[in-house]
Structure formats: structure tokens, C-alpha cells
C-alpha positions as CSV (number, residue, x, y, z in Angstrom):
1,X,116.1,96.2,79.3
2,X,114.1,94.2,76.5
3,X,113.5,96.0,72.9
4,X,109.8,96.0,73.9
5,X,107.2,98.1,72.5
6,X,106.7,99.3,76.2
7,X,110.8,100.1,76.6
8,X,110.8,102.0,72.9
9,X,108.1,104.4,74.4
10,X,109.7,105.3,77.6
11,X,112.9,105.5,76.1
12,X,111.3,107.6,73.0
13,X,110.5,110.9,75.4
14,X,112.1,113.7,76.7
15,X,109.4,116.1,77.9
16,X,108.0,115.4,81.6
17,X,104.6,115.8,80.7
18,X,105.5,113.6,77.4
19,X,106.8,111.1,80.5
20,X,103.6,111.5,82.3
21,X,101.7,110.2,79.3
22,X,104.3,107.7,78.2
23,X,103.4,106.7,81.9
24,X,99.8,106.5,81.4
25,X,99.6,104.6,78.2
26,X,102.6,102.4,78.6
27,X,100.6,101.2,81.7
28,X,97.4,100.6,80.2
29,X,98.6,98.5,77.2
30,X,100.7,96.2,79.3
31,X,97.6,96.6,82.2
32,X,99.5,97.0,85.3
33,X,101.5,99.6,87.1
34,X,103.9,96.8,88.3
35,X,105.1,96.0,84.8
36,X,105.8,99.7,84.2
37,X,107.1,100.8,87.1
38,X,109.8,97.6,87.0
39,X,110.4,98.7,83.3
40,X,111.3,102.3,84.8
41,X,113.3,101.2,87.2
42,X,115.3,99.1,85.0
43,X,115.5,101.7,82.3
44,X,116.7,104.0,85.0
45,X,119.3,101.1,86.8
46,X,121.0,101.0,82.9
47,X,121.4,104.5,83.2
48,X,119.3,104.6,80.2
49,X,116.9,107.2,81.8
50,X,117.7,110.0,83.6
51,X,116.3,110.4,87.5
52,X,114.7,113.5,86.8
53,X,112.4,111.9,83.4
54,X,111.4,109.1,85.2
55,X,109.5,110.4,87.9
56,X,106.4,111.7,86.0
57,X,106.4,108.4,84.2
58,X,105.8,106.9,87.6
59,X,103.0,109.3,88.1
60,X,101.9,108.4,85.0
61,X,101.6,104.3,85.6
62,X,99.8,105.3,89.2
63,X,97.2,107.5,86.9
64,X,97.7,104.4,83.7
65,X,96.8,101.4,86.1
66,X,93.3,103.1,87.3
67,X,91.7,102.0,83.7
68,X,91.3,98.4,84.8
69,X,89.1,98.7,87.6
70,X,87.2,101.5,85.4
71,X,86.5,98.6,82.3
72,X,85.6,96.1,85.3
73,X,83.0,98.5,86.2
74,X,81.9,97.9,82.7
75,X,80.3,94.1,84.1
76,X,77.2,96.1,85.7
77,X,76.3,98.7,82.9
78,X,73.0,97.2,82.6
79,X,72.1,97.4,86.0
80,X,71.9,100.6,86.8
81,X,72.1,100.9,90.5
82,X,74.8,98.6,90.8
83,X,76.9,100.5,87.7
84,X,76.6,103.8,89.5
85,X,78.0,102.5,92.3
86,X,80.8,100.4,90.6
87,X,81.6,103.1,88.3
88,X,81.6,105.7,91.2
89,X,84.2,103.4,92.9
90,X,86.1,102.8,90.0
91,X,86.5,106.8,89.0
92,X,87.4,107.7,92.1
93,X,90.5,106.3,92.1
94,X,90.9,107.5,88.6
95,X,90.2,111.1,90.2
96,X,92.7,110.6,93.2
97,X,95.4,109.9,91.0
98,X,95.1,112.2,89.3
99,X,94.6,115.0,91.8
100,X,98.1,113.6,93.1
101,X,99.7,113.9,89.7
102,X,98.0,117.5,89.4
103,X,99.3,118.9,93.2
104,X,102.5,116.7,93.1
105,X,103.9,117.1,89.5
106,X,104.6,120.9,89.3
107,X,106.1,120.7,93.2
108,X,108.3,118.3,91.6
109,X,109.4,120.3,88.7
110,X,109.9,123.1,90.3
111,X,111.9,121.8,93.5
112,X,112.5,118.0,92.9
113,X,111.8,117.2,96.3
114,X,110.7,113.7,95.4
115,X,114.1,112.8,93.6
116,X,116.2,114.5,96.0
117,X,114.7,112.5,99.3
118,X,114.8,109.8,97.1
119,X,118.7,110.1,96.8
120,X,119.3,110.4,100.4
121,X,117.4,107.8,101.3
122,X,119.4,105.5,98.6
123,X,122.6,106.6,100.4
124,X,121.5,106.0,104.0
125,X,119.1,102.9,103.0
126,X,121.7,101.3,99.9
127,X,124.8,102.5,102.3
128,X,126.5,103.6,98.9
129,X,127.4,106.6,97.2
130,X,125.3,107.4,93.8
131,X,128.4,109.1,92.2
132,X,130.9,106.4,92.6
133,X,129.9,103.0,93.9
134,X,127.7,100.4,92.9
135,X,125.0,97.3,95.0
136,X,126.5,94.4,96.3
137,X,125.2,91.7,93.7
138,X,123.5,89.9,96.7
139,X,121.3,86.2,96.5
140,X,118.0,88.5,96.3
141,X,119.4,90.6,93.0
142,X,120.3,87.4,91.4
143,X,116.5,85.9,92.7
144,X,115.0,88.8,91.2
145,X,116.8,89.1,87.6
146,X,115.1,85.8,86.8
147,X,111.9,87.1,86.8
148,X,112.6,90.7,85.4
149,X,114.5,88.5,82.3
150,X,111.1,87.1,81.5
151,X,109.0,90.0,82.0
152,X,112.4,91.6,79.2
153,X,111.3,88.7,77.1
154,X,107.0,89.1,77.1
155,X,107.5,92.8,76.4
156,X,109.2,92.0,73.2
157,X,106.6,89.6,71.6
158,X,105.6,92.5,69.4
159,X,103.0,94.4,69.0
160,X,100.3,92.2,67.3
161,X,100.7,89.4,70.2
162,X,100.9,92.0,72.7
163,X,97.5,93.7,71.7
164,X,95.8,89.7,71.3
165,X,97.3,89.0,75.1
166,X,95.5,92.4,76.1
167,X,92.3,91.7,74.5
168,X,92.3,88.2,76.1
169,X,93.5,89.2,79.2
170,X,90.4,91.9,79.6
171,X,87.9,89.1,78.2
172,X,89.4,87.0,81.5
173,X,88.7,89.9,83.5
174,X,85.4,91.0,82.5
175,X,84.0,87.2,83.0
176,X,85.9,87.0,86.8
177,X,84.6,90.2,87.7
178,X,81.0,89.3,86.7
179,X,81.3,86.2,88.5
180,X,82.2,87.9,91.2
181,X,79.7,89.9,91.5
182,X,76.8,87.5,91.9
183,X,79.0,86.1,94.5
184,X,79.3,88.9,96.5
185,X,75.1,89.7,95.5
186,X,74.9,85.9,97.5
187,X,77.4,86.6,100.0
188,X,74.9,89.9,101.5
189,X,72.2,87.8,102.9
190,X,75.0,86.3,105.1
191,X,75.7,89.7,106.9
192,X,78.9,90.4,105.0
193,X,77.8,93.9,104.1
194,X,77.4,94.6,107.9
195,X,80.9,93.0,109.0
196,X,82.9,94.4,106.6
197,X,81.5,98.3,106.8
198,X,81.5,97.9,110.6
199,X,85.3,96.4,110.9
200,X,86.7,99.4,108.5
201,X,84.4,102.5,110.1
202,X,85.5,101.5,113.8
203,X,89.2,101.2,112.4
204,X,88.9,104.6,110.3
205,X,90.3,105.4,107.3
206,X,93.9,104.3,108.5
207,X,92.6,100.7,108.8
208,X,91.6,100.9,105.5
209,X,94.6,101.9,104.0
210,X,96.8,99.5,106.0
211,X,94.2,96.9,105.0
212,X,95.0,97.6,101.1
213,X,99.1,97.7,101.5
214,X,98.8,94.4,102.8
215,X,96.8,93.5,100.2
216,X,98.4,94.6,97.4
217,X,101.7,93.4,99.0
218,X,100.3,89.7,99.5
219,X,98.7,90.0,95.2
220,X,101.5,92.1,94.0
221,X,98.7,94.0,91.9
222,X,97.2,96.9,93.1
223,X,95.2,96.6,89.5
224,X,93.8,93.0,91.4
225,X,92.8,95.0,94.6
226,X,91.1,97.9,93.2
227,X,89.6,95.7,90.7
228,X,87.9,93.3,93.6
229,X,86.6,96.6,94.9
230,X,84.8,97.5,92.4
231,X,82.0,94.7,92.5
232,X,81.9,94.6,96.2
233,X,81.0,98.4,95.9
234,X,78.7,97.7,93.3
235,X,77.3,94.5,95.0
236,X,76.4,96.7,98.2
237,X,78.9,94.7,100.1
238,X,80.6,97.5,101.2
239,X,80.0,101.3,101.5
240,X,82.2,103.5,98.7
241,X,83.7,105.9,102.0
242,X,85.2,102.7,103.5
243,X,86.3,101.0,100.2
244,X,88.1,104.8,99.1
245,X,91.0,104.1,101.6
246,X,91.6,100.6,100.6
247,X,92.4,102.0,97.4
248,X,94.6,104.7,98.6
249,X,96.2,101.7,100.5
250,X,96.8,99.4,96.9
251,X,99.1,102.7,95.7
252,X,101.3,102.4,98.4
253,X,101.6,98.8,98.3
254,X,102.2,98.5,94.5
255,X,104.8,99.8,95.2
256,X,106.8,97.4,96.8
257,X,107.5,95.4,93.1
258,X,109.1,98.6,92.0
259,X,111.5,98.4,95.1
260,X,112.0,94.3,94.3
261,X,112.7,95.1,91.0
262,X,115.8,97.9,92.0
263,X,117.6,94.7,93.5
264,X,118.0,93.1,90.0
265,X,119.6,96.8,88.6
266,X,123.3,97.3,88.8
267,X,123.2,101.4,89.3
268,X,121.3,102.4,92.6
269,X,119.6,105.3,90.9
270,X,117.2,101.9,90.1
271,X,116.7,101.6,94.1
272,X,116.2,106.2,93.7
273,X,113.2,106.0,91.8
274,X,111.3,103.1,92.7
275,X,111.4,105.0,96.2
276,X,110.5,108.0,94.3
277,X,107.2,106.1,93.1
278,X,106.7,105.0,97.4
279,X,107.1,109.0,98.1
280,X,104.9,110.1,95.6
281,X,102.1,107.7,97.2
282,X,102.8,108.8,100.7
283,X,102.7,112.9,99.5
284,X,99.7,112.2,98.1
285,X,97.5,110.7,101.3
286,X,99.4,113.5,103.2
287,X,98.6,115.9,101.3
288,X,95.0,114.6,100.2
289,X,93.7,112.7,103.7
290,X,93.9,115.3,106.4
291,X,91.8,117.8,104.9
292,X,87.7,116.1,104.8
293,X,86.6,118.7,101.9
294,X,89.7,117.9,99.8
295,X,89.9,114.2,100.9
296,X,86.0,113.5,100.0
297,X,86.6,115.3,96.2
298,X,87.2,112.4,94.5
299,X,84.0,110.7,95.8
300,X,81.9,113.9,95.1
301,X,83.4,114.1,91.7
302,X,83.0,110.2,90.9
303,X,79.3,110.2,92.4
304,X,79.1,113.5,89.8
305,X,80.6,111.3,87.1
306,X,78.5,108.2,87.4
307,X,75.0,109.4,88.0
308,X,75.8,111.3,84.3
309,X,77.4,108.1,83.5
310,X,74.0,105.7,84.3
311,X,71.8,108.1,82.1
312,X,74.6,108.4,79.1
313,X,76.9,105.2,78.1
314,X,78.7,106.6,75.8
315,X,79.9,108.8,77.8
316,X,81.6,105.8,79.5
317,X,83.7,105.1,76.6
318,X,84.7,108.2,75.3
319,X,86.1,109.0,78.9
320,X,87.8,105.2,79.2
321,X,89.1,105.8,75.2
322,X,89.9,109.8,75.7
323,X,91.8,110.2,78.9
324,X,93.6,106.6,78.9
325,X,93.9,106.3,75.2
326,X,93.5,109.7,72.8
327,X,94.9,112.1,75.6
328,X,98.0,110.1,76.1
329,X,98.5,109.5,72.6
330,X,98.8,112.9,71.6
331,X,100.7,113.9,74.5
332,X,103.6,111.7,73.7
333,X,103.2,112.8,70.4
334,X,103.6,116.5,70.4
335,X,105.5,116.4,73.6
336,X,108.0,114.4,73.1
């Protein structure tokens, strides 16, 4: 990979928990999970990083990517009523994540499950064997190493044009999403708020997250998805229960760039962990989803979260700066 600020990071850390905060910050200064993730995987697919490292890195970018949809939450924050909805919809996908991370990680230390189904399914989906062989260098790897070369090439701009990209890439943002969300304040006289909550609760939640995978697959962001939801939820347009698994739905389908990516790596460990980041998503609905007291935590914790949130702003910020910025700082830090 590149000599990006992004690859120097990932590459700087041996810890896991230093990996799952590498994860989390390397994803919000580049401000998608699909960058990271990609990164990983080629990091990994250069033998560069180690199986094992990499997967709390990709729990990290899951847990790192949530912070966009949280700032477009931000558009409404003098509105009251519609920032406690946004926000709640935004933070609940911060809390789902990481709830994952928090059941998921230690499992994964302990046993590697993840990492170990991961291999077998490289043998039996790849056809090769991880000690000794390597992929076919087929049409679709060479397709897909033109794009990875320029994504090598953006993360080593430095860090100066890097943060000025990020700063004009949020202004972008917060301008869309507040355009957005007169539209969708328009688009509620037209009976949109009643089609769309009716569709979704007759399907049930497994409508929902098919609805998001497809999604996300079709706008290879699940930063883009989640993002959308937010002013929908905060427009009224649609009810947080049905917009929660539509979210749960972008994390698996963000991870289909991760798998796109493994086709541009020579080693097949690349193709290893970007199913290890398609696992992780699935353990987490399967473990999260079945159970209604566990499943409905993240909304209960994010209605918590923004009703405090609509009576103190700052709070806002010092959770957006704290857990996404400070936490992870310090974590790679004295981790690594």
C-alpha cells in the first residue's frame, strides 16, 4: 500500500485494542469505513499485517464510520424536536456498533472464531490453500487495482491536504443534509411518512435490513445510507424502529468493497479478512436481533442520549470529539 498517513497508523500498532482504535480514528479522518477497510485488506494481502491484528481494526472502521451520520445530525440542533430524533437515529448506530465490538471483540480474542471461519471459507470460496498458493490474477483483480492505486495515491497527499479535503468534504455534507431535510419536511404532506413506515412494518425488521444491503451495495457507502436516515428520522418521514434495521442492513452491505478490494491483493489472507469484516456484521444481528430487550438497547440508550442531548449541546461535542477523536487518540497511543 501507499505511505499514507492512514497506512502509517495501521501499520504503527500491535495491540488489538490499539487496532480497534487505529480502526476508529483511521475511519473518521478519511470519513468512510470503505476506505479503511480496503486499506486493511491490502495491508493484510502484502502480508504487511498479520490476520489476527486486523480484525479489531475492522471493528474499529464499523464503530469509526458511525461519526458521519452523528455530525449530520448536527443540521437540526436548533430545532429541537427534529434534533432529538436525528440524533437518536444517528447514536443508535453509534451504540449498535459498539455493542457488537463490546460482545464480539473478547469472543474473538479468546477463540478467533471470526478469523478461523474466515480461513475456511477462503479455502472452500478462493479454492486455494493459504500456506502455499496464491489467486489467479483474473480480469476483475486487474479492474480493481486501478482504483485501489488511486485511492494508494489520495491517502498520501499528506496530512495538511488530507485535513482541508475533510473539512471541505463535511461542509458538503452538512449543506446536502440540510437540504435534504426540508425536502423530506415537503415530501410528508404527500403521504411519504405513511408509505414508507407501512412498507417496512408489514415486511418486519428483515425487510429492513435487506432493504439497507441493497442499498449500501448500489452507493458503496454505508456512511451515505445511514447518513440519508438521519434527516428522514428527523423529518418524521419515517419512524426510528423501522429506520434501526436499515442501518443494521448498511453494515453488512459495506462490506461488499472490502471483498472487491481482496481481488486486487496477491495473498488470499486479503480475501480472509474482508470476510472476517462480512462475519463480524452477521454475528452481530445474530447475536443482537433475536432477543427484543437486547435488540431495542440501542434505541433506549440513544432516545436516553438525545433527550440529554436537546437540553445540553455541548454535550454533543464532547461525545462526537471524546469517543471518535480523544478516546482513540490515546488508545493508539498508550496501546500501541
Amino acid at each position: 500500500m501507499g505511505e499514507g498517513f492512514e497506512n502509517g497508523l495501521l501499520e504503527s500498532v500491535s495491540h488489538p485494542l490499539a487496532g480497534l482504535f487505529a480502526g476508529i480514528l483511521a475511519t473518521v479522518l478519511v470519513q468512510s469505513s470503505s476506505i479503511t477497510t480496503a486499506t486493511i485488506v491490502g495491508l493484510v494481502g502484502t502480508g504487511t499485517l498479520p490476520v489476527p491484528l486486523a480484525v479489531p481494526m475492522i471493528m474499529g472502521a464499523n464503530i469509526g464510520t458511525t461519526v458521519t451520520n452523528t455530525l449530520a445530525a448536527l443540521t437540526t440542533i436548533l430545532r429541537s424536536d427534529e434534533f432529538r430524533r436525528g440524533f437518536a437515529c444517528a447514536t443508535h448506530h453509534d451504540f449498535f456498533n459498539l455493542m457488537a465490538a463490546a460482545i464480539i471483540l473478547p469472543i474473538e480474542l479468546a477463540t478467533g472464531f471470526l478469523h478461523r471461519i474466515a480461513a475456511w471459507m477462503t479455502v472452500i470460496v478462493g479454492r486455494v490453500d493459504l500456506e502455499t498458493a496464491t489467486p489467479a490474477r483474473s480480469p476483475i483483480r486487474v479492474a480493481v487495482g486501478v482504483p485501489v492505486d488511486l485511492m494508494e495515491g489520495v491517502l498520501g497527499i499528506g496530512v495538511v491536504a488530507g485535513v482541508i479535503y475533510l473539512v471541505l468534504g463535511l461542509t458538503l455534507l452538512f449543506f446536502a443534509l440540510t437540504f435534504i431535510t426540508r425536502t423530506m419536511r415537503g415530501l410528508m404532506a404527500g403521504g411519504m411518512e405513511k408509505a414508507l413506515n407501512q412498507i417496512i412494518e408489514r415486511g418486519g425488521s428483515l425487510l429492513g435490513i435487506v432493504a439497507g444491503i441493497l442499498i449500501t451495495v448500489a452507493v458503496q457507502s454505508s456512511s451515505i445510507t445511514t447518513s440519508i436516515l438521519v434527516p428522514l428520522v428527523a423529518s418524521g418521514v419515517l419512524h426510528l424502529t423501522n429506520a434501526y434495521p436499515i442501518t443494521v442492513g448498511a453494515n453488512v452491505g459495506t462490506t461488499v468493497t472490502a471483498l472487491i478490494a481482496s481481488l486486487a491483493v496477491a495473498r488470499p489472507e486479503g480475501l480472509t479478512i474482508a470476510l472476517v469484516h462480512l462475519l463480524f456484521n452477521i454475528s452481530a444481528i445474530t447475536i443482537i436481533f433475536p432477543v427484543y430487550r437486547v435488540r431495542m438497547l440501542p434505541i433506549y440508550m440513544s432516545e436516553w442520549f438525545a433527550d440529554l442531548a436537546v437540553r445540553r449541546h455541548s454535550l454533543v461535542f464532547a461525545y462526537v470529539v471524546g469517543v471518535f477523536f480523544v478516546i482513540p487518540i490515546l488508545g493508539v497511543l498508550l496501546l500501541k
